[in-house]
C-alpha positions in Angstrom: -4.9 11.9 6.3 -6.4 8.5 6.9 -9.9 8.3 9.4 -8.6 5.9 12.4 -11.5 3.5 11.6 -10.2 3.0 7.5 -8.4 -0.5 6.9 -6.2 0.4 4.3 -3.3 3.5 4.7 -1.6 4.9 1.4 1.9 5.0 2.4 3.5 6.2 -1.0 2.9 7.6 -4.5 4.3 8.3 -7.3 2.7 9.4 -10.8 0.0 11.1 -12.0 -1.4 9.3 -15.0 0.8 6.3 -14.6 0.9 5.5 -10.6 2.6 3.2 -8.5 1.4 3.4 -4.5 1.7 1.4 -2.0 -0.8 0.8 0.7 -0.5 -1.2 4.4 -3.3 -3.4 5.7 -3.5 -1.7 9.7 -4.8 -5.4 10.5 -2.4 -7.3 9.2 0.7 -5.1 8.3 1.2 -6.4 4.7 2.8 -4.3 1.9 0.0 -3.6 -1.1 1.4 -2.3 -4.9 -1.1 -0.6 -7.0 -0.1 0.3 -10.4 -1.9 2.0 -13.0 -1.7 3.3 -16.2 -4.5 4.7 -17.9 -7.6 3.0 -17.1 -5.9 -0.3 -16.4 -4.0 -1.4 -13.0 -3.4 -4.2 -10.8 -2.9 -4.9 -7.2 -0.5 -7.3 -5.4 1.0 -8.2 -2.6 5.0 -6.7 -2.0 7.1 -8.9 -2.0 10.8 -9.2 -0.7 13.5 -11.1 -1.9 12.8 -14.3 -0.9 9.0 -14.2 -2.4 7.6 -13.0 0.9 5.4 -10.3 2.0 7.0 -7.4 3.0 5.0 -7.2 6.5 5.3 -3.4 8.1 4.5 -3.3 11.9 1.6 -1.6 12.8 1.4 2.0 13.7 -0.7 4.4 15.0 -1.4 7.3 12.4 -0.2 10.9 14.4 -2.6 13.3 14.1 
């Protein structure tokens, strides 16, 4: 469960070794991927299918 005060919430996951997640900025609302494979991964912004970030309104966490 995310602390109120962190900027970054993990909204899904997949994977163990090889992991895909995606995490929301609470400031701004944008879609994160992560992926990673081994010791490697990479992080970008999620796009939709016009090229632009997927933006996901803000939202309080429920406790």
């Amino acid at each position: 469960m995310a602390k109120k005060e962190d900027r970054f919430v993990r909204t899904y996951g997949q994977g163990v070794l090889d992991t895909v997640e995606i995490f929301v900025d609470r400031e701004t609302g944008v879609n994160y991927l992560f992926r990673s494979a081994g010791n490697a991964g990479g992080l970008t912004p999620l796009l939709d299918r016009e090229g632009r970030p997927v933006i996901t309104t803000v939202f309080e966490e429920e406790e």
